[in-house]
DSSP file (Angstrom, degrees, kcal/mol; ACC not computed):
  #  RESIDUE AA STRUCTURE BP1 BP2  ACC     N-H-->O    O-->H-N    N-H-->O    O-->H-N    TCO  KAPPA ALPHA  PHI   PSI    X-CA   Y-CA   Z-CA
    1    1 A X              0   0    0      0, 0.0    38,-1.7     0, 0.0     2,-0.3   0.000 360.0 360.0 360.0 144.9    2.7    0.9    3.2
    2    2 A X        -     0   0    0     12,-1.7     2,-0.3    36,-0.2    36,-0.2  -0.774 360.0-143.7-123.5 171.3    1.7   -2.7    1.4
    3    3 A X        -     0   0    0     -2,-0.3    34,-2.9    10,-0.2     2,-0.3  -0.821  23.1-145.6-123.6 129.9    0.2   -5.6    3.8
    4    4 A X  E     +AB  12  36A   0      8,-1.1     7,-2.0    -2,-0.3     2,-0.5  -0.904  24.0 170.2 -83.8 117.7    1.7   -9.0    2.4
    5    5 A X  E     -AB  10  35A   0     30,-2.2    30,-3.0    -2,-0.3     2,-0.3  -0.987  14.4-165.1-132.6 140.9   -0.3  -12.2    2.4
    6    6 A X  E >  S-AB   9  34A   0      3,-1.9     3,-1.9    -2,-0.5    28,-0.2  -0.993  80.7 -16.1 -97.3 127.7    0.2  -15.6    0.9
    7    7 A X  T 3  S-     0   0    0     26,-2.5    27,-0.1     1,-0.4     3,-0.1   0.774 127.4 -53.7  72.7  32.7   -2.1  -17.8    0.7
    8    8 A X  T 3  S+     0   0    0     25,-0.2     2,-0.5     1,-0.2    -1,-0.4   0.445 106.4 117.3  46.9  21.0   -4.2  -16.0    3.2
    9    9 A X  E <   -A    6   0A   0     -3,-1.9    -3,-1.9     1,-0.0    -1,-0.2  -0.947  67.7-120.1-111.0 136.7   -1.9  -15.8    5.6
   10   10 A X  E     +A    5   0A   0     -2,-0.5    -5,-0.2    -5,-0.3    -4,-0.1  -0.068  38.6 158.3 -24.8 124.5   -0.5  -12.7    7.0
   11   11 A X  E     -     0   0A   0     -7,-2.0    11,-0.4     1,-0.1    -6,-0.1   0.516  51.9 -58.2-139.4  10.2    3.1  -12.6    6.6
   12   12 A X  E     -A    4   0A   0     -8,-0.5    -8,-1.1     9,-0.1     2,-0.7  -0.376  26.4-103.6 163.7  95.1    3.8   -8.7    6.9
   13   13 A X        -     0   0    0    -10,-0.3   -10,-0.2    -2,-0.1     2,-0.1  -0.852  21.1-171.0-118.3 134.4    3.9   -5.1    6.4
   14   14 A X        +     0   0    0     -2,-0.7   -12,-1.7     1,-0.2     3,-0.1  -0.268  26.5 149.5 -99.0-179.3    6.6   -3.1    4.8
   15   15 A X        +     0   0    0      1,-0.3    -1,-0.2   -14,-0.3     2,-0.1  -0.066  69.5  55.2 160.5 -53.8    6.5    0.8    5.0
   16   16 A X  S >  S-     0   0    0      4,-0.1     3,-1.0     1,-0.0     2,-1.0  -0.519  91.7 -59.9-105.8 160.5   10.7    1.1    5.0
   17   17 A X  T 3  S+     0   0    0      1,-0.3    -1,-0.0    -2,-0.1    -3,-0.0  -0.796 108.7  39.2 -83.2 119.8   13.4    0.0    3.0
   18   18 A X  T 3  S-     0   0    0     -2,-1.0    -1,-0.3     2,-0.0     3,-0.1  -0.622  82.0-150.0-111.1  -6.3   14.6   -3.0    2.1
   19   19 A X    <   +     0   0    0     -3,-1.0     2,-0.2     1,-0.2    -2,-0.1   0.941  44.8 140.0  67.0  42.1   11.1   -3.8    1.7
   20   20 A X        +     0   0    0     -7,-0.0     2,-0.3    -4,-0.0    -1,-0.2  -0.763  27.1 174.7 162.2 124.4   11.6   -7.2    2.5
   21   21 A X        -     0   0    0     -2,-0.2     2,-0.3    -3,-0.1    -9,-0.1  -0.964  35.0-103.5-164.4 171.7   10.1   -9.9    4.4
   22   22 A X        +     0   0    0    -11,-0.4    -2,-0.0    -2,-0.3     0, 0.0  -0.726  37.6 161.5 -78.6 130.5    9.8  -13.8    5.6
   23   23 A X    >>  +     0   0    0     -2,-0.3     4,-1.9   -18,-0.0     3,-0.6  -0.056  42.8 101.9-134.8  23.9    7.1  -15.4    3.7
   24   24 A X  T 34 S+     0   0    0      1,-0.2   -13,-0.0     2,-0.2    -2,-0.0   0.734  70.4  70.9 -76.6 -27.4    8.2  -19.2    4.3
   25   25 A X  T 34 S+     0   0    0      1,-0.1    -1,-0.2   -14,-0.1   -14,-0.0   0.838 114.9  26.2 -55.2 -21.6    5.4  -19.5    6.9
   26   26 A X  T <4 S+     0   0    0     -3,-0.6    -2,-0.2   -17,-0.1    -1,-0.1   0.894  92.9  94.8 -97.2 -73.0    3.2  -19.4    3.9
   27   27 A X     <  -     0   0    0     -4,-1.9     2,-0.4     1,-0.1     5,-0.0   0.429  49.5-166.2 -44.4 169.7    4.4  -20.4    1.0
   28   28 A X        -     0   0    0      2,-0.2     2,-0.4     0, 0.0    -1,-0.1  -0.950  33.2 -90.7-136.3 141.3    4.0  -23.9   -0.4
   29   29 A X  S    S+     0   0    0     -2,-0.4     2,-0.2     2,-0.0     0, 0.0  -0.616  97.0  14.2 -44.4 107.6    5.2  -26.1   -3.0
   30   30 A X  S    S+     0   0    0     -2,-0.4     2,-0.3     2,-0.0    -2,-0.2  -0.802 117.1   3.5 107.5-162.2    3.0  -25.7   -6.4
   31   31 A X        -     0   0    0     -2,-0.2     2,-0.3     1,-0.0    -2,-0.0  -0.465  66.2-174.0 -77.6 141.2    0.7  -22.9   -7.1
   32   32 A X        -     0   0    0     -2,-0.3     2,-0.8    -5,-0.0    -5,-0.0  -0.972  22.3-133.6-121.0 130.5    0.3  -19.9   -4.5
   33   33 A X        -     0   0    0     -2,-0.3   -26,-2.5     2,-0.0     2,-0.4  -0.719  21.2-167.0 -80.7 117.1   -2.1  -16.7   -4.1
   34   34 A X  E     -B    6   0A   0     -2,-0.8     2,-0.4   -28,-0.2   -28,-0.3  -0.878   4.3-175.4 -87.5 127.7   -0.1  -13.3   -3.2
   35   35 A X  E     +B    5   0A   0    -30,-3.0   -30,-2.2    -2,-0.4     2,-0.5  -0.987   3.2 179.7-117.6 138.1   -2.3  -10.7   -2.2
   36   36 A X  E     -B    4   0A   0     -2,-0.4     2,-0.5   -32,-0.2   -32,-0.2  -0.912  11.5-160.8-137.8 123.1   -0.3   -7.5   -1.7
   37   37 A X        -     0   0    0    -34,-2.9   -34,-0.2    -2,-0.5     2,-0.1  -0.825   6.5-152.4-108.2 129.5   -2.7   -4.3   -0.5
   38   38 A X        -     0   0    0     -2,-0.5     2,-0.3   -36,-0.2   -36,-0.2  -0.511   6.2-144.4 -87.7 161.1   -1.5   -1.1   -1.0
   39   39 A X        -     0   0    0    -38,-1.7    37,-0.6    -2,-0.1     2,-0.2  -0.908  20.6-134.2-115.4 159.8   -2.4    2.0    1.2
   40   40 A X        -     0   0    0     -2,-0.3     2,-0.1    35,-0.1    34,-0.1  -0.555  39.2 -91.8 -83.6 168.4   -2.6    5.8   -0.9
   41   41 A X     >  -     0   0    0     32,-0.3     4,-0.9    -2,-0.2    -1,-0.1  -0.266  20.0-121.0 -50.4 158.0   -0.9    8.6    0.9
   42   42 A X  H  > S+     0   0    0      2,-0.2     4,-1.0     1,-0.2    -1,-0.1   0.511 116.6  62.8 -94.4  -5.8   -2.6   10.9    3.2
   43   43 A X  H  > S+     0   0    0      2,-0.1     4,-1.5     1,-0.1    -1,-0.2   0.915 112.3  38.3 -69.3 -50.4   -1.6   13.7    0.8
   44   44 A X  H  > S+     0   0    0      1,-0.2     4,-2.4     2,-0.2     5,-0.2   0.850 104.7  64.9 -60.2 -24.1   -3.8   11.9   -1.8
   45   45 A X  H  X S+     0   0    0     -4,-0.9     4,-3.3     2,-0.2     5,-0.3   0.987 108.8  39.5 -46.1 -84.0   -6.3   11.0    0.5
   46   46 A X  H  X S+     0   0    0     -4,-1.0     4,-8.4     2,-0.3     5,-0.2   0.818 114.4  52.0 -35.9 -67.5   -7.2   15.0    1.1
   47   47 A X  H  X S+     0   0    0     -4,-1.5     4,-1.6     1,-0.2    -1,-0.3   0.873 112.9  41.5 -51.6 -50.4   -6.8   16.0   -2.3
   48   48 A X  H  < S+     0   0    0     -4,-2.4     3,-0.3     2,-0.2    -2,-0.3   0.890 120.3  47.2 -51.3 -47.5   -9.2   13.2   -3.6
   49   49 A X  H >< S+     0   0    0     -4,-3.3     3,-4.2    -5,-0.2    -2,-0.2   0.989 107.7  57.9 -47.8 -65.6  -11.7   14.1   -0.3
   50   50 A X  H 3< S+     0   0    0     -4,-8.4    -1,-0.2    -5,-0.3    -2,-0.2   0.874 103.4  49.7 -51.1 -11.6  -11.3   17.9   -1.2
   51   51 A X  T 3< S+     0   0    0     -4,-1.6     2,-0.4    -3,-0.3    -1,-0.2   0.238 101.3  83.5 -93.7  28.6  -12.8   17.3   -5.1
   52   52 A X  S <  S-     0   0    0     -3,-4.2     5,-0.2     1,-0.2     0, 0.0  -0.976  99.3 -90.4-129.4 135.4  -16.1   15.2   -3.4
   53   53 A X        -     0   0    0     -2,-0.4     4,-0.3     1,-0.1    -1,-0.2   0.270  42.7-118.0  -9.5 177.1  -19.4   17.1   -1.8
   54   54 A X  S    S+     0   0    0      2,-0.1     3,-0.2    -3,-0.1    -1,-0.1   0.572 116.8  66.4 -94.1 -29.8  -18.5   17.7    1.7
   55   55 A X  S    S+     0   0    0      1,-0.2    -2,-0.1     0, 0.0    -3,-0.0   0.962 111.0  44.1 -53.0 -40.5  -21.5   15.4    2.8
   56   56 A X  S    S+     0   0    0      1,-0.1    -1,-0.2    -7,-0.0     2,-0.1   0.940  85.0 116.7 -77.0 -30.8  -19.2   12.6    0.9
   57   57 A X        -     0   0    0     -4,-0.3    -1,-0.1    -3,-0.2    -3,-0.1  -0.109  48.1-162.1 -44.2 107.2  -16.0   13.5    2.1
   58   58 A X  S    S+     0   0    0     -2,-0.1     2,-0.2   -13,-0.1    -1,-0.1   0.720  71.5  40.0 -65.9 -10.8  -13.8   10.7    4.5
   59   59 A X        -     0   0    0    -13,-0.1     2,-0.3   -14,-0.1    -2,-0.0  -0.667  62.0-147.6-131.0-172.8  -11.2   13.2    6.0
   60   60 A X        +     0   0    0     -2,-0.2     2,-0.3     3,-0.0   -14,-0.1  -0.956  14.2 172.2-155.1 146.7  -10.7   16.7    7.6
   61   61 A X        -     0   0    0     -2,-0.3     3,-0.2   -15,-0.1    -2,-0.0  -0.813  32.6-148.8-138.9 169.0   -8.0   19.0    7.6
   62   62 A X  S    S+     0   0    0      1,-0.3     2,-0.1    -2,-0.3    -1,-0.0  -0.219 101.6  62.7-136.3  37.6   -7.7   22.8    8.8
   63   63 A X        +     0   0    0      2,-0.0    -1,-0.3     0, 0.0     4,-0.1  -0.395  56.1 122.7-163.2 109.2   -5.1   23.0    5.9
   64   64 A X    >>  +     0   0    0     -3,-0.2     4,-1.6     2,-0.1     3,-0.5   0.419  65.5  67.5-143.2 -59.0   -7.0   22.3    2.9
   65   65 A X  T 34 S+     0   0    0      1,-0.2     3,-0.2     2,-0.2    -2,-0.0   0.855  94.6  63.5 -63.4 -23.0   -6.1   25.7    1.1
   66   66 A X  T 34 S+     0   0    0      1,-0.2    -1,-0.2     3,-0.0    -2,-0.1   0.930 106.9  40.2 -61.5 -58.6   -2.3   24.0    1.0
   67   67 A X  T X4 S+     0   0    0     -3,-0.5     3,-1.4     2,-0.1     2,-1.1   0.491  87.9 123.2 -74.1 -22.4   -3.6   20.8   -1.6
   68   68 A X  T 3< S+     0   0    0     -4,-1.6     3,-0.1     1,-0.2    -1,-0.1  -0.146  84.1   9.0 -47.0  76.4   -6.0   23.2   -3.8
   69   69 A X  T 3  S+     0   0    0     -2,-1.1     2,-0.7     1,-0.2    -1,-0.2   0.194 106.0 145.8 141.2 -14.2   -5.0   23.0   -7.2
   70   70 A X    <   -     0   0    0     -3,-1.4    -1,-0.2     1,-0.1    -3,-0.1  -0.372  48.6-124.2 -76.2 105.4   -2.7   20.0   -6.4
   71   71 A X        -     0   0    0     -2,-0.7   -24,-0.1    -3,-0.1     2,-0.1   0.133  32.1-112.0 -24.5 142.4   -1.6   16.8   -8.3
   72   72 A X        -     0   0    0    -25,-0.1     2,-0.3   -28,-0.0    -1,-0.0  -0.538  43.2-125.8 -72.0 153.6   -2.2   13.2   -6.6
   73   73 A X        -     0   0    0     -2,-0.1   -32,-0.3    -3,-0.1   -29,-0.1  -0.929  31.6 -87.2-120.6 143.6    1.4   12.1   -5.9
   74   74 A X        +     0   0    0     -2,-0.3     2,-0.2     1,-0.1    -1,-0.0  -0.254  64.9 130.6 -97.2 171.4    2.4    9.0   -7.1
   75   75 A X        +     0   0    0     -2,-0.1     2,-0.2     2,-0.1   -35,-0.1  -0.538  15.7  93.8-150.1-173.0    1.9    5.9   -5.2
   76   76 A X  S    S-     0   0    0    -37,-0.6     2,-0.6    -2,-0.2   -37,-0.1  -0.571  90.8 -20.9 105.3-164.9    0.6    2.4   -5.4
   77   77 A X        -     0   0    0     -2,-0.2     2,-0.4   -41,-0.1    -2,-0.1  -0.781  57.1-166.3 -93.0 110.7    2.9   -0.8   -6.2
   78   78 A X        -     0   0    0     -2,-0.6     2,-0.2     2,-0.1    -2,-0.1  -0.955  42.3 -93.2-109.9 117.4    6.2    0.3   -8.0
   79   79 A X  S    S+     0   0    0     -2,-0.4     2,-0.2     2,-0.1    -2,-0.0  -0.467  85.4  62.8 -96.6 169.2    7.6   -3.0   -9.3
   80   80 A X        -     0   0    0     -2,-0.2     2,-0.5     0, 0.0    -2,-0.1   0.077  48.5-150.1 -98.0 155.9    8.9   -5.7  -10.0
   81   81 A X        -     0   0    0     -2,-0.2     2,-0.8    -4,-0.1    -2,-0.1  -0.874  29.5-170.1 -95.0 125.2    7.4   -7.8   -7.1
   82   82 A X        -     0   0    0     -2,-0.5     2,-0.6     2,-0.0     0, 0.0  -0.921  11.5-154.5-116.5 122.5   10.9  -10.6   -6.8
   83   83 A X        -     0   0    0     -2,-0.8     2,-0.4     2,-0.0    -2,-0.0  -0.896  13.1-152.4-109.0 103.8   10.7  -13.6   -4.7
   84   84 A X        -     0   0    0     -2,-0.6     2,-0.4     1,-0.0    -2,-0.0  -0.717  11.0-144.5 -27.0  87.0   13.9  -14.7   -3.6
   85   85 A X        -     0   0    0     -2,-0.4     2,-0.5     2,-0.0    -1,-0.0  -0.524  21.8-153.9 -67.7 122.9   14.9  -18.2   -2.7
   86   86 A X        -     0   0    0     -2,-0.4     2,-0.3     2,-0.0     0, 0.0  -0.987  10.6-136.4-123.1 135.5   17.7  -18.1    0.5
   87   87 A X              0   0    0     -2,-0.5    -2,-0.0     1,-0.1     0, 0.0  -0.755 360.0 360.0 -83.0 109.3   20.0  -20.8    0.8
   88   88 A X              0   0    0     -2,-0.3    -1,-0.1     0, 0.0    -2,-0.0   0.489 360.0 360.0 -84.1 360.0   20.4  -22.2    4.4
């Protein structure tokens, strides 16, 4: 899931494809700030939790023994990020 903002404003969060969104409420003419925040998976979440103290640890699972041994899967912003001009 990403949260889209320009320009500090809100404009969006994608989770599905097309991945796609309105951002003309934002944008401007000239320079503009994109912030795009990604969230990790909840697989990675666990695995990263299970290799921390437990005192340190953000989650809990009662299937733990399943992620033991287990790569992070990958995630994050897979690009290119494309901004589209539509013609009305």
């Amino acid at each position: 899931m990403a949260e889209v903002k320009i320009n500090g404003i809100k404009c969006g969060t994608l989770w599905t494809a097309p991945h796609r969104l309105d951002i003309s409420k934002a944008i401007k003419k000239g320079k503009n700030e994109i912030t795009i925040e990604v969230v990790n998976t909840w697989g990675n979440r666990l695995i990263g939790d299970s290799k921390l103290p437990e005192n340190k640890r953000l989650t809990k699972t009662t299937a733990p023994f399943r992620l033991e041994g287990k790569p992070l899967n990958p995630a994050g912003l897979f690009g290119p990020v494309v901004l589209q001009l539509e013609e009305k």
